[in-house]
MINUVO-963893 format. One line per 5 residues: their letters; for each residue x, y, z of N, C-alpha, C. Coordinates in steps of 0.2 Angstrom, whole numbers. Atoms other than C-alpha are relative to their C-alpha. Example, Ala and Ser with C-alpha at 12.3 -4.5 7.8 and 13.67 -1.06 7.14 Angstrom:
! MINUVO-963893
as	4 -6 0 62 -22 39 4 6 0  -4 -6 -1 68 -5 36 -4 5 3
***
This chain:
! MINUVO-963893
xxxxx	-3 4 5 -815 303 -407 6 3 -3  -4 -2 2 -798 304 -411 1 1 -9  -3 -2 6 -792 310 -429 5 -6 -3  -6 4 3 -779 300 -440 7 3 1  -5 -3 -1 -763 304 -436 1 3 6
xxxxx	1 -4 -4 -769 311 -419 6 -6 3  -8 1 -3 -752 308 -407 -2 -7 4  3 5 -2 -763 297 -396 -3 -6 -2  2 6 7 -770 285 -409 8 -3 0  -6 3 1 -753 284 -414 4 -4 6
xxxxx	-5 3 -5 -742 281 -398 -7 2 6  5 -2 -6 -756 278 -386 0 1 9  -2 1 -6 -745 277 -371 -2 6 2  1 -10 -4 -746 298 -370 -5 0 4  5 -2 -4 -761 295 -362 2 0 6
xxxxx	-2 0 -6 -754 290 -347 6 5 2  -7 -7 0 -739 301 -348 -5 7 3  3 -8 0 -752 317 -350 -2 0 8  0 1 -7 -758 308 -332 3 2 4  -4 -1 -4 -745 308 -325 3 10 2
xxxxx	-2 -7 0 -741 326 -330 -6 6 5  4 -6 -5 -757 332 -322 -2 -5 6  0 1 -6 -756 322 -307 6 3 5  -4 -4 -5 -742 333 -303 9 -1 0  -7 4 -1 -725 325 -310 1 5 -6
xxxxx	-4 -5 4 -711 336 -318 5 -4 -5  -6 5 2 -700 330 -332 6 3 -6  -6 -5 5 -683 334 -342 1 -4 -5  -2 6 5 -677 327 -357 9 2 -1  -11 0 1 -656 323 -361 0 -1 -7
xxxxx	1 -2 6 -652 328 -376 10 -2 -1  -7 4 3 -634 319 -385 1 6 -3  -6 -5 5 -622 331 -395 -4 3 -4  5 0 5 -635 331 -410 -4 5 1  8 -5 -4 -649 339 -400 -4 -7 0
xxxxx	5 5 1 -657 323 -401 -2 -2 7  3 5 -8 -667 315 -384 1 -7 0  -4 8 -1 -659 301 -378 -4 -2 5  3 1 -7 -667 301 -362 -8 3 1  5 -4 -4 -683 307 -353 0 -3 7
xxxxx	3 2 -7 -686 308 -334 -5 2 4  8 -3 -3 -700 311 -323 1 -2 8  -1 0 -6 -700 316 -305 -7 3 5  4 -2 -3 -715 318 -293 4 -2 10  0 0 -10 -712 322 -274 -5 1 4
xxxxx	4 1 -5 -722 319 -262 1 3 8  -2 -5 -4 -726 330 -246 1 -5 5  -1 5 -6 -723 313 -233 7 0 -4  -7 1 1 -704 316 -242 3 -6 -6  1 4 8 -708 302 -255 4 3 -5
xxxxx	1 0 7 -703 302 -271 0 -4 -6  0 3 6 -707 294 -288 6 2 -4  -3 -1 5 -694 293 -301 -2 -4 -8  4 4 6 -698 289 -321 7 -2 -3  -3 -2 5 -686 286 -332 0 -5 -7
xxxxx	3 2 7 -689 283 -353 5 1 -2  -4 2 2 -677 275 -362 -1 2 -9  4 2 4 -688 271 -376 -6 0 0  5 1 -4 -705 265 -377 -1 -10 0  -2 6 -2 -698 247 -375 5 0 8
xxxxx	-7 0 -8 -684 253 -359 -2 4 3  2 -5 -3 -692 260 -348 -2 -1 6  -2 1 -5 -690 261 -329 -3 4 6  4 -4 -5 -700 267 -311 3 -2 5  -1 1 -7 -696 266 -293 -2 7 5
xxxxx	2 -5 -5 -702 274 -277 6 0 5  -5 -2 -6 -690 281 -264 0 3 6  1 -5 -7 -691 285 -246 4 6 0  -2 -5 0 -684 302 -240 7 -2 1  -6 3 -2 -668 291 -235 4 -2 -8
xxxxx	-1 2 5 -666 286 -253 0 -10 0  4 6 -2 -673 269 -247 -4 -1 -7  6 1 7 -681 259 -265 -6 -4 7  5 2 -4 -700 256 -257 -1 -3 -6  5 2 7 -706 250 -276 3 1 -7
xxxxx	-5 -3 7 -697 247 -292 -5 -7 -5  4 3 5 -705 244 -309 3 0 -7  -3 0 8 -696 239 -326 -2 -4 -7  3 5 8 -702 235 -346 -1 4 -4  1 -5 4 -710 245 -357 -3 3 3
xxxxx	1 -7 -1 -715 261 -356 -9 0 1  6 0 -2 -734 256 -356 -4 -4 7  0 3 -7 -732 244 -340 3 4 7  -3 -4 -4 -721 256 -332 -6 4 3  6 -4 -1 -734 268 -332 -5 -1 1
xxxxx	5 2 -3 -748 259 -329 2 -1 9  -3 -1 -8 -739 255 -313 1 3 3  -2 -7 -2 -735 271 -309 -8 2 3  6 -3 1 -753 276 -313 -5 -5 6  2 7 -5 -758 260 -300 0 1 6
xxxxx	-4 -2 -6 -746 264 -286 -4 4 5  3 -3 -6 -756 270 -272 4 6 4  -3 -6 -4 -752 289 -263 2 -4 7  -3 1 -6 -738 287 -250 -3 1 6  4 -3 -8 -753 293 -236 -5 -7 -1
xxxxx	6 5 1 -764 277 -244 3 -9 5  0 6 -4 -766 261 -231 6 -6 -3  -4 6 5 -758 249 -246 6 2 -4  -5 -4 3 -745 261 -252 7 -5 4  -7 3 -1 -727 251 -251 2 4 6
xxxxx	-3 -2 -5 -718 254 -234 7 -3 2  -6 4 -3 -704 241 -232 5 1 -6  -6 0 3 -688 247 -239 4 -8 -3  -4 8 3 -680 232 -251 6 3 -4  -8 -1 3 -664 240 -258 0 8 2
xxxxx	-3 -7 -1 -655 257 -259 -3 1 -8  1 -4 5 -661 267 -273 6 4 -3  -8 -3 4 -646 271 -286 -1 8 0  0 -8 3 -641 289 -287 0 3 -5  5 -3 9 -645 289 -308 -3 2 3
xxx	9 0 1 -663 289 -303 -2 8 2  1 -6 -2 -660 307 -296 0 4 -7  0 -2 7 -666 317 -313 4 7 0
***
């Protein structure tokens, strides 16, 4: 039972976040002048050469895509921060039968964290 004020009550998206962090994904935060965090990214690589990119804007802007080794987009996902990540959390391992295969754009070089 969460508590009042417990982080996940509050902003219950973290839950999927904490997932993705112990499934194996790395993340940075971009900090403005201030110190303030403007950004967050999140990178998981995959040993087939894959990689997932995150990137949190907000928890309304907030942007996915998978990328071959070639930087080929295999899977892009954009909204808010709780659909992104559920998508993410959805997304079947690059080694799985249903896993995205066919390149449909070039992957922007932002998305490099």
């Amino acid at each position: 039972m969460s508590a009042p004020g417990d982080p996940f009550t509050v902003f219950p998206e973290l839950r999927g976040l904490v997932e993705l962090v112990n499934a194996g994904w790395s993340f940075a935060a971009t900090e403005d002048a201030s110190g303030d965090v403007v950004r967050v990214t999140g990178l998981r690589v995959w040993p087939e050469g894959v990689a997932d990119a995150l990137y949190i804007g907000s928890q309304s802007d907030a942007g996915a895509l998978r990328m071959d080794h070639t930087g080929g987009r295999l899977w892009q996902c954009d909204g808010t921060l709780p659909e992104v990540v559920d998508g993410l959390l959805a997304l079947p391992a690059p080694s799985h039968p249903l896993a995205p295969r066919l390149v449909v754009g070039v992957a922007p070089t932002l998305w490099t964290p």
